[in-house]
mmCIF file as Biopython writes it, N, C-alpha, C and O atoms, coordinates in Angstrom:
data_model
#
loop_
_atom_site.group_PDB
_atom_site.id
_atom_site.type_symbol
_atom_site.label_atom_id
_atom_site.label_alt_id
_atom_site.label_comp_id
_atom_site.label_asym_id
_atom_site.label_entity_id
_atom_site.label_seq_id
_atom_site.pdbx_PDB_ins_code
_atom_site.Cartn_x
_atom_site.Cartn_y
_atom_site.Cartn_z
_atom_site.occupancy
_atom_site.B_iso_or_equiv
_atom_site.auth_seq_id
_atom_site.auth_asym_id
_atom_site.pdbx_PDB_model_num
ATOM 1   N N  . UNK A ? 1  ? -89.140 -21.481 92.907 1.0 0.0 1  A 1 
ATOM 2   C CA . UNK A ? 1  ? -88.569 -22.468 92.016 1.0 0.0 1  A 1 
ATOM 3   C C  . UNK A ? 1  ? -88.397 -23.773 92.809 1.0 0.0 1  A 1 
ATOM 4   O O  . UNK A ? 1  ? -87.841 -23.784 93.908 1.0 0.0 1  A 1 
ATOM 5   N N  . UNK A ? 2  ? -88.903 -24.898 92.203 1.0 0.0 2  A 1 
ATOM 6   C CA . UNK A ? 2  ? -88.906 -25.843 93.167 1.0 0.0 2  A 1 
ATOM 7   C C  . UNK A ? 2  ? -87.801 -26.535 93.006 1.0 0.0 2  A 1 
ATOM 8   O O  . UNK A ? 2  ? -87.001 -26.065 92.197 1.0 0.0 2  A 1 
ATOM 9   N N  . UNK A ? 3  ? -87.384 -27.984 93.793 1.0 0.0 3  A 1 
ATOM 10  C CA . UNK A ? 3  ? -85.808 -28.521 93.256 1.0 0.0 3  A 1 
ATOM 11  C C  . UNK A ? 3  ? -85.603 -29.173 92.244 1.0 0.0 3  A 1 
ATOM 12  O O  . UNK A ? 3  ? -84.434 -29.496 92.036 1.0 0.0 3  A 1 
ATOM 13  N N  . UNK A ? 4  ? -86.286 -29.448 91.608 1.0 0.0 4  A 1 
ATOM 14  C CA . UNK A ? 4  ? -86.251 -30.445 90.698 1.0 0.0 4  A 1 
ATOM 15  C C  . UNK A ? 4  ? -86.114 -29.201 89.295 1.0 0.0 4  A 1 
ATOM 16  O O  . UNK A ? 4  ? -85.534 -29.403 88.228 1.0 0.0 4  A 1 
ATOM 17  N N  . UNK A ? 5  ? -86.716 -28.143 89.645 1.0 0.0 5  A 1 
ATOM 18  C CA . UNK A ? 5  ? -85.937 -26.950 88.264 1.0 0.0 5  A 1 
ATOM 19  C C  . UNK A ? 5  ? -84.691 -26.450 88.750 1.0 0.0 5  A 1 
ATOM 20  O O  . UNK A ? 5  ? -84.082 -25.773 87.922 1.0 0.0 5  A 1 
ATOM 21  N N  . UNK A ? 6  ? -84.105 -26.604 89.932 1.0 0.0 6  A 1 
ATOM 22  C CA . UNK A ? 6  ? -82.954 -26.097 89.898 1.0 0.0 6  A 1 
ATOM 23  C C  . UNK A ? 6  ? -82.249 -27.604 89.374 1.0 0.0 6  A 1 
ATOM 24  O O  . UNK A ? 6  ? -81.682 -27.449 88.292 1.0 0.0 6  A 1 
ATOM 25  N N  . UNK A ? 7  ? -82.193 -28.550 89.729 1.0 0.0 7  A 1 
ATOM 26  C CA . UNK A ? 7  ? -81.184 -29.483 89.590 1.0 0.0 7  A 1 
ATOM 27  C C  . UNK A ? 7  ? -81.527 -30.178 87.946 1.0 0.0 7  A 1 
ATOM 28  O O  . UNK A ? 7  ? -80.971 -31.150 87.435 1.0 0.0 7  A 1 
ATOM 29  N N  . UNK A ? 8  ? -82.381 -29.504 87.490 1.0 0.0 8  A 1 
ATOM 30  C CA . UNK A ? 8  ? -82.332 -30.024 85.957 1.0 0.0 8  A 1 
ATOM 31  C C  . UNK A ? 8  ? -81.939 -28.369 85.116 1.0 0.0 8  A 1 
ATOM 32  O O  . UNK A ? 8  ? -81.507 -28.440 83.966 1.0 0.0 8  A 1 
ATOM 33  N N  . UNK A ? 9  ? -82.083 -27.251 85.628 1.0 0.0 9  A 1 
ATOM 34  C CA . UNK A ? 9  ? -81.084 -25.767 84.929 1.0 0.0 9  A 1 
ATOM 35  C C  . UNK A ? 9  ? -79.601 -26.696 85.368 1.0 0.0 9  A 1 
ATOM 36  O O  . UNK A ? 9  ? -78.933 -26.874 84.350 1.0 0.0 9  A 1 
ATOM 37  N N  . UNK A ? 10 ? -79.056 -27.212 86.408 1.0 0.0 10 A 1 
ATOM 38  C CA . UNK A ? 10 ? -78.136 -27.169 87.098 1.0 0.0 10 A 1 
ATOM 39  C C  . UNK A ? 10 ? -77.336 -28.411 85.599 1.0 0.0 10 A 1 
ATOM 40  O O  . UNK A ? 10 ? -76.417 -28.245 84.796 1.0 0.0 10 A 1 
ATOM 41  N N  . UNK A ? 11 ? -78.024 -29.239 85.795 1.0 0.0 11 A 1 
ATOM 42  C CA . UNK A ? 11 ? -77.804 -30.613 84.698 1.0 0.0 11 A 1 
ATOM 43  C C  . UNK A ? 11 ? -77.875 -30.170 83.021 1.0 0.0 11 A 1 
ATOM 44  O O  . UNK A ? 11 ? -77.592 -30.993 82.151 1.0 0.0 11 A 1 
ATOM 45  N N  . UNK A ? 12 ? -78.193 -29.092 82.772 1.0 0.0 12 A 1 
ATOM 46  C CA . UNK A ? 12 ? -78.832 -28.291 81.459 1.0 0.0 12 A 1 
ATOM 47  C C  . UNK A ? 12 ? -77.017 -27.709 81.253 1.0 0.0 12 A 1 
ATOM 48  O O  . UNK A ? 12 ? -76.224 -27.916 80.334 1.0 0.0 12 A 1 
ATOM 49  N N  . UNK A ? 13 ? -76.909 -27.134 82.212 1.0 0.0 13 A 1 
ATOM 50  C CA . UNK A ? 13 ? -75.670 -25.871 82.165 1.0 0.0 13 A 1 
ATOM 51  C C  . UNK A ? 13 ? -74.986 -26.843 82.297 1.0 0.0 13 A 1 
ATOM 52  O O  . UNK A ? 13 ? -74.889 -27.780 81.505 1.0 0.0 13 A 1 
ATOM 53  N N  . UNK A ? 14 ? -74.293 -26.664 83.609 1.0 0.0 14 A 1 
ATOM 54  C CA . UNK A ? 14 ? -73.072 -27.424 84.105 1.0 0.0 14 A 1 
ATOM 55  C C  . UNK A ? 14 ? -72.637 -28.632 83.687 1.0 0.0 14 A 1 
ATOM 56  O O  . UNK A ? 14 ? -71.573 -28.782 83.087 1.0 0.0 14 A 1 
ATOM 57  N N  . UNK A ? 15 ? -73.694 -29.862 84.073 1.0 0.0 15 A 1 
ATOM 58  C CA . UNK A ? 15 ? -73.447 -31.316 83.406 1.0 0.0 15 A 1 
ATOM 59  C C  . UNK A ? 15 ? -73.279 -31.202 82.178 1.0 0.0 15 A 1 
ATOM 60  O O  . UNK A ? 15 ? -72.649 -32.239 81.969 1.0 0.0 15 A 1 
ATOM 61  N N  . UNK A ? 16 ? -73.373 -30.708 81.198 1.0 0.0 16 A 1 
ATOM 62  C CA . UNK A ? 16 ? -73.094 -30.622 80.031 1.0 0.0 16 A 1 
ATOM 63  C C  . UNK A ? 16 ? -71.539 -30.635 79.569 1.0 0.0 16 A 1 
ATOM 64  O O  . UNK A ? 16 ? -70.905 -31.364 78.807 1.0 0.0 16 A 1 
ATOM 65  N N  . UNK A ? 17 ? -71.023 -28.915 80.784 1.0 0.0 17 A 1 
ATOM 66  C CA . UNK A ? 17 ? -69.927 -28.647 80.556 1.0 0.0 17 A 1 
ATOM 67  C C  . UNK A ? 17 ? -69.027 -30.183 80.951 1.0 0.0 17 A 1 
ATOM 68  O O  . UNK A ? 17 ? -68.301 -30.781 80.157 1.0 0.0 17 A 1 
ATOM 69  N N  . UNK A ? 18 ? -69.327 -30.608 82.449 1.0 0.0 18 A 1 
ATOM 70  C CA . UNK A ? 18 ? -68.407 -30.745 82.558 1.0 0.0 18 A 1 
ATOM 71  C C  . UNK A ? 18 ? -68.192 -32.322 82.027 1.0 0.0 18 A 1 
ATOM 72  O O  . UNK A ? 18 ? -67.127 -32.923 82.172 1.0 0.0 18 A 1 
ATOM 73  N N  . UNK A ? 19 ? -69.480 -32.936 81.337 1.0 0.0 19 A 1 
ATOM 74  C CA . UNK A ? 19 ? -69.469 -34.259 80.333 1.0 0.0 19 A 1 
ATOM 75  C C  . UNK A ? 19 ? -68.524 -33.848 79.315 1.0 0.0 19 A 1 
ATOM 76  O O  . UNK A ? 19 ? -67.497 -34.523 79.256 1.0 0.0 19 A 1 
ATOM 77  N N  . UNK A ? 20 ? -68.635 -32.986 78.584 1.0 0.0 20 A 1 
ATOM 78  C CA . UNK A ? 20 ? -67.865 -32.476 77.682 1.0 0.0 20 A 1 
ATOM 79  C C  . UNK A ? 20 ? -66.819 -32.627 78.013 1.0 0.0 20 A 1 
ATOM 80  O O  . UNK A ? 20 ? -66.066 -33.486 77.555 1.0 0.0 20 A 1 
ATOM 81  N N  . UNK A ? 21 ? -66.470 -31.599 79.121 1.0 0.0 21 A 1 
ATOM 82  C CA . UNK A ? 21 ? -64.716 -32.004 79.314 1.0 0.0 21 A 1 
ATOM 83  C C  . UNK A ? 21 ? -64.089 -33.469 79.972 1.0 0.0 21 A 1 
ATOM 84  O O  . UNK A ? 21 ? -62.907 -33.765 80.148 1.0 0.0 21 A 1 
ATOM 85  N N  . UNK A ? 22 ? -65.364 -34.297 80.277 1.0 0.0 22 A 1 
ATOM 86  C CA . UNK A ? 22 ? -64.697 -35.685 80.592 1.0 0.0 22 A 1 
ATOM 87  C C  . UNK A ? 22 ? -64.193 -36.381 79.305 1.0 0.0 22 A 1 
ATOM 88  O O  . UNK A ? 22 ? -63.300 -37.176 79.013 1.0 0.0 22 A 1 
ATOM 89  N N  . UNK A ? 23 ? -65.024 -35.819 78.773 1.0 0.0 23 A 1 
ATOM 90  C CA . UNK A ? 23 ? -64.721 -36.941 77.195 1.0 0.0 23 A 1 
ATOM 91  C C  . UNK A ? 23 ? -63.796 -36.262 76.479 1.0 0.0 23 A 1 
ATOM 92  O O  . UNK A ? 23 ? -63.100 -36.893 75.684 1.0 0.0 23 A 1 
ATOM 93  N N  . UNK A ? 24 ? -63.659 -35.124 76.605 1.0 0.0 24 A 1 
ATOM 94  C CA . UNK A ? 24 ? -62.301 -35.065 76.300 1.0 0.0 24 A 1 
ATOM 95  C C  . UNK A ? 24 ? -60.712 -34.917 76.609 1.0 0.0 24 A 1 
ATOM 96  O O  . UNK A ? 24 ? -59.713 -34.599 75.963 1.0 0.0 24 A 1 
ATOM 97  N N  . UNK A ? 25 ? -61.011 -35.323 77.956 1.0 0.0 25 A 1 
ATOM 98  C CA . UNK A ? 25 ? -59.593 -35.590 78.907 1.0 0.0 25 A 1 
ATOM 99  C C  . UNK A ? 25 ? -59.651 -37.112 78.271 1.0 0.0 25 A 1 
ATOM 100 O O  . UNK A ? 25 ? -58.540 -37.536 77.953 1.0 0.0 25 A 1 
ATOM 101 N N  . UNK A ? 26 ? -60.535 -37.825 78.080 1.0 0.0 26 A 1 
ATOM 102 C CA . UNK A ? 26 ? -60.748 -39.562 77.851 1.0 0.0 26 A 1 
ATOM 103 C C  . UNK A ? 26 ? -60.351 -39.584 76.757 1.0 0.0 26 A 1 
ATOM 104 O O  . UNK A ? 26 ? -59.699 -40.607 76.549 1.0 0.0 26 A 1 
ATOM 105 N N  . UNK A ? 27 ? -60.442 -38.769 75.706 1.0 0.0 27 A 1 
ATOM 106 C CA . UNK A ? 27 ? -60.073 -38.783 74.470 1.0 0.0 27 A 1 
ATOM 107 C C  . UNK A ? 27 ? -58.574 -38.394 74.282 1.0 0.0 27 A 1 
ATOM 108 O O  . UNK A ? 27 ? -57.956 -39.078 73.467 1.0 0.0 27 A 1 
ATOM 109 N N  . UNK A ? 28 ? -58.003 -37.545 74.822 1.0 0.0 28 A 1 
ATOM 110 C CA . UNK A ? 28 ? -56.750 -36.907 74.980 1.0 0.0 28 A 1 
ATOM 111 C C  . UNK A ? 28 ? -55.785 -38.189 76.065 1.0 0.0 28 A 1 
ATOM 112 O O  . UNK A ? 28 ? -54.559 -38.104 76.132 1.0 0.0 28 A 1 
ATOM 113 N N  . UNK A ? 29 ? -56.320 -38.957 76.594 1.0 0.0 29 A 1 
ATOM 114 C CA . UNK A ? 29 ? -55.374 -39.704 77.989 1.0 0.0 29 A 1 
ATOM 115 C C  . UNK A ? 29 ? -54.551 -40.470 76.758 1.0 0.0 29 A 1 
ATOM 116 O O  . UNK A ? 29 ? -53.423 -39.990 76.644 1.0 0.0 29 A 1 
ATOM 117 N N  . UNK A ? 30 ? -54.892 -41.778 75.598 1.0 0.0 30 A 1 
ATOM 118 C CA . UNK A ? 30 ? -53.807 -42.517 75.280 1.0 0.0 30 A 1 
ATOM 119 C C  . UNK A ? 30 ? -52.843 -41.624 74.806 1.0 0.0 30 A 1 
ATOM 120 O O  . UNK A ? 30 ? -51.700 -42.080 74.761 1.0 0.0 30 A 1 
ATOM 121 N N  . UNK A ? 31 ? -53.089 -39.868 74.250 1.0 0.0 31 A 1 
ATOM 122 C CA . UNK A ? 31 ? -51.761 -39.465 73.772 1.0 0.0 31 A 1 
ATOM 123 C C  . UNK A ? 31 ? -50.999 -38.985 74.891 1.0 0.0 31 A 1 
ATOM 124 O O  . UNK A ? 31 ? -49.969 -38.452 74.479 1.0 0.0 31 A 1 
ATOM 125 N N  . UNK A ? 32 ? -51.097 -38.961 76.172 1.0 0.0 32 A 1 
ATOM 126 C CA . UNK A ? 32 ? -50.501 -37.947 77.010 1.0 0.0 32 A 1 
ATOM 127 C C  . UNK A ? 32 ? -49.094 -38.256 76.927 1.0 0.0 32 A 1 
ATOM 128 O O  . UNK A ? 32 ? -48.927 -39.310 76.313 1.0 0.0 32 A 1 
ATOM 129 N N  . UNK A ? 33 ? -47.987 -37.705 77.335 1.0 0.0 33 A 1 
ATOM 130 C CA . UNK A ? 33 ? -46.697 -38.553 76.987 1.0 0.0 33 A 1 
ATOM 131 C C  . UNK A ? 33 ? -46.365 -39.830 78.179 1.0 0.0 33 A 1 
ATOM 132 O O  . UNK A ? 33 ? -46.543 -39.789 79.396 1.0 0.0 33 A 1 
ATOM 133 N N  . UNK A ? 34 ? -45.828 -40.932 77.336 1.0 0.0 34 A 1 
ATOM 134 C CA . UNK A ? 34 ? -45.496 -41.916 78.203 1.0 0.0 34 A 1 
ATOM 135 C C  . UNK A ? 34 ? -46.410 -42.703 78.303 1.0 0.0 34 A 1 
ATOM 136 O O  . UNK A ? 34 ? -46.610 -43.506 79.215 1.0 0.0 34 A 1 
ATOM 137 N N  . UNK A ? 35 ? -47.222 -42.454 77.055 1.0 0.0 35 A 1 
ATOM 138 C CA . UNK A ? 35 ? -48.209 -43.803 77.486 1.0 0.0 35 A 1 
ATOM 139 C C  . UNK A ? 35 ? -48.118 -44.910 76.377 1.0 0.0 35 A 1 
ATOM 140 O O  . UNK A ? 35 ? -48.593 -46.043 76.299 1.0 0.0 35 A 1 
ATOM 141 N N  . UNK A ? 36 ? -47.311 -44.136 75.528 1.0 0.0 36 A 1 
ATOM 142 C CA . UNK A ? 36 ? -46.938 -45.362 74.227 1.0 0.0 36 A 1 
ATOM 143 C C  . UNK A ? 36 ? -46.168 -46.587 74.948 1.0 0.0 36 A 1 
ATOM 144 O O  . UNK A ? 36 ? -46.040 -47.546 74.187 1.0 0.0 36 A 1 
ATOM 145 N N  . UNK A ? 37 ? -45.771 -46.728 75.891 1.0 0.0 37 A 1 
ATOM 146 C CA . UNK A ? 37 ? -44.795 -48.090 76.655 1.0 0.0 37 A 1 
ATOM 147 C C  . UNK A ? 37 ? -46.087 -48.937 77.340 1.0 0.0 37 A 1 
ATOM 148 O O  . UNK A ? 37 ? -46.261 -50.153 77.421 1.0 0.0 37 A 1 
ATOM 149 N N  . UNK A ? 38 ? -46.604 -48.238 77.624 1.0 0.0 38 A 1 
ATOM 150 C CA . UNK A ? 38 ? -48.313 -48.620 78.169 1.0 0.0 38 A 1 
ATOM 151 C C  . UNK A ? 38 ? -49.229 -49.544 77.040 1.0 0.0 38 A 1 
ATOM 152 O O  . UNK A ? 38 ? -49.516 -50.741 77.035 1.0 0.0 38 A 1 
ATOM 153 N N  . UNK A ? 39 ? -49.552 -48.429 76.090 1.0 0.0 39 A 1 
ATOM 154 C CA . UNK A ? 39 ? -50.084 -49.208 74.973 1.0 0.0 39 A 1 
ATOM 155 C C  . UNK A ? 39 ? -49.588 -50.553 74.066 1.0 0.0 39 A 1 
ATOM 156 O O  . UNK A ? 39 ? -50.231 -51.536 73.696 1.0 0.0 39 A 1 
ATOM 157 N N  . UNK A ? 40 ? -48.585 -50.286 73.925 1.0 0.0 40 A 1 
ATOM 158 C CA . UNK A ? 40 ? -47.570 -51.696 73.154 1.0 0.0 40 A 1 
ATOM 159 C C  . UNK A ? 40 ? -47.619 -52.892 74.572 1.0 0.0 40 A 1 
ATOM 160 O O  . UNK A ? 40 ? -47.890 -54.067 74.326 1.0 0.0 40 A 1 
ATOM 161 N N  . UNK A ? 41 ? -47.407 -52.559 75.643 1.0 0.0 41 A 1 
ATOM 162 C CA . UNK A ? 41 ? -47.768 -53.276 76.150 1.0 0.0 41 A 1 
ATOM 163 C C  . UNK A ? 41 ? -49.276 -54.320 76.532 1.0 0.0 41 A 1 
ATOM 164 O O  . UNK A ? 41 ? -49.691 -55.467 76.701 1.0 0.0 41 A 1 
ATOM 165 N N  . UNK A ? 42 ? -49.632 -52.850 76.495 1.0 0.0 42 A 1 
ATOM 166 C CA . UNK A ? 42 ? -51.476 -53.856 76.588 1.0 0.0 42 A 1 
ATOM 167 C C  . UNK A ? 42 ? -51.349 -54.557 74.866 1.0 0.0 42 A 1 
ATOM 168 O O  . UNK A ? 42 ? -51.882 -55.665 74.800 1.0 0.0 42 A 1 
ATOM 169 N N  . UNK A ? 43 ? -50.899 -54.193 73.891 1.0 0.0 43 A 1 
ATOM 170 C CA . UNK A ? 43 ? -51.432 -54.467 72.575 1.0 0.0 43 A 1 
ATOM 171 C C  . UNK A ? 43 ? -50.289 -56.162 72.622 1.0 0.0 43 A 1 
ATOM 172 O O  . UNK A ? 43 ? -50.569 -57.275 72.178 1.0 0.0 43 A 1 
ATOM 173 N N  . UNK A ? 44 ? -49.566 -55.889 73.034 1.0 0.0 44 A 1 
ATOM 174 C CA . UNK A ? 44 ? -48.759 -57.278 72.968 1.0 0.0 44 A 1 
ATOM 175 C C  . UNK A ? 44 ? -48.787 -58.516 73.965 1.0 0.0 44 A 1 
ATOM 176 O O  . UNK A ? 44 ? -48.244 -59.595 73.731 1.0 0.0 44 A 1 
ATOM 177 N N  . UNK A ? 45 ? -49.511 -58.193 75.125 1.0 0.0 45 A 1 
ATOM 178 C CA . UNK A ? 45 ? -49.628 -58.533 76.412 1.0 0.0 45 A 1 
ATOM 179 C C  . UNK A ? 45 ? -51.037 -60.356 75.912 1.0 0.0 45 A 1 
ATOM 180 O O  . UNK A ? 45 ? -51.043 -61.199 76.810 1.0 0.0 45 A 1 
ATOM 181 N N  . UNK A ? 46 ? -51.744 -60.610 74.948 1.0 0.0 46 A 1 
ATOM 182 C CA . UNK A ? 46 ? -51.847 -61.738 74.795 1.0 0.0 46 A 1 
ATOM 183 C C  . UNK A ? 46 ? -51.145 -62.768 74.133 1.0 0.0 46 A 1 
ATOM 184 O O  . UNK A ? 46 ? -51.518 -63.916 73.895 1.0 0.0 46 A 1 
ATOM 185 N N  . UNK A ? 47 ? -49.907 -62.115 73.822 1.0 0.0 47 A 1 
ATOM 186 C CA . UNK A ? 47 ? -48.935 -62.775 73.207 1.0 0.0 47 A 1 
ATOM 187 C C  . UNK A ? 47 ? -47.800 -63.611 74.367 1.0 0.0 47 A 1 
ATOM 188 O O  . UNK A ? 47 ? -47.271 -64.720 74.302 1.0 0.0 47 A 1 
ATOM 189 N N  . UNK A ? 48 ? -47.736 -62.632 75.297 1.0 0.0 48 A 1 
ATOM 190 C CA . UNK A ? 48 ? -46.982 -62.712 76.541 1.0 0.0 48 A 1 
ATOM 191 C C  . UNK A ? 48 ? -46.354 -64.723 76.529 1.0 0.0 48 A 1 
ATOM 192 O O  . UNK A ? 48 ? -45.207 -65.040 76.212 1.0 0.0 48 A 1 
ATOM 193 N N  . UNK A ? 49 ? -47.027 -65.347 76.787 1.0 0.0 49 A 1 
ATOM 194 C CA . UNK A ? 49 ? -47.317 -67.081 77.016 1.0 0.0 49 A 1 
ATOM 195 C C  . UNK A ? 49 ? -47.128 -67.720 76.001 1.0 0.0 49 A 1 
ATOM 196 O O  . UNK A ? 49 ? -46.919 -68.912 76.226 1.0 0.0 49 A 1 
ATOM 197 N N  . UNK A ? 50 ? -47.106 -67.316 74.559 1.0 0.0 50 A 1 
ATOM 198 C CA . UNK A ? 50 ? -47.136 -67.686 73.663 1.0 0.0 50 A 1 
ATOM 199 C C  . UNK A ? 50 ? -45.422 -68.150 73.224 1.0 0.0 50 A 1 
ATOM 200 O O  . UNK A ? 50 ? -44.419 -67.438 73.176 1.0 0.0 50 A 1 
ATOM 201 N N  . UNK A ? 51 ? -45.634 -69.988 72.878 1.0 0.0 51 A 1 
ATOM 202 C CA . UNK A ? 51 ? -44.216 -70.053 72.593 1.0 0.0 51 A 1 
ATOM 203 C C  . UNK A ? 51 ? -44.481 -70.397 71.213 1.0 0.0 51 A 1 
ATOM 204 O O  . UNK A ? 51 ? -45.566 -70.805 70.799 1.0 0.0 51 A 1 
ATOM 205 N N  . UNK A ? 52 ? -42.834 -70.109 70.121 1.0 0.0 52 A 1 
ATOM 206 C CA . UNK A ? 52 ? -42.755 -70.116 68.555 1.0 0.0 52 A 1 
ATOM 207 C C  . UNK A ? 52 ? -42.591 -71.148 68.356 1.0 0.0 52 A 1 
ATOM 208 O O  . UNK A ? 52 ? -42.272 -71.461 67.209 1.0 0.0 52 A 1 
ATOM 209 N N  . UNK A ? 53 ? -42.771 -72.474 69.680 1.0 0.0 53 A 1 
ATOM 210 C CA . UNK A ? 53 ? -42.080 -74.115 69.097 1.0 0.0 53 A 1 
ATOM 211 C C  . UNK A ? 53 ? -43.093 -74.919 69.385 1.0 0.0 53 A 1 
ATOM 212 O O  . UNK A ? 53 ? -43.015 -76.123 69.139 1.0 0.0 53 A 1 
#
């Protein structure tokens, strides 16, 4: 078996798995707890400079 069939079985199996589970740790990170103080912040953060006068 030469390398290029092991490292594309290897990319077939594994890379798959473990793409899969990146995207869904990436998908799961804004709910983790404690990140809502995070988010309101980034979401309000171009307002920051902004004066009402």
């Amino acid at each position: 078996m030469s390398t290029y069939d092991v490292l594309r079985h290897l990319a077939d199996s594994w890379g798959l798995v473990v793409m899969a589970g990146i995207f869904v740790g990436l998908c799961l990170w804004p709910f983790r707890p404690g990140a809502r103080q995070y988010a309101d912040e980034a979401a309000t953060s171009i307002f920051k400079d902004e004066n009402d006068g």
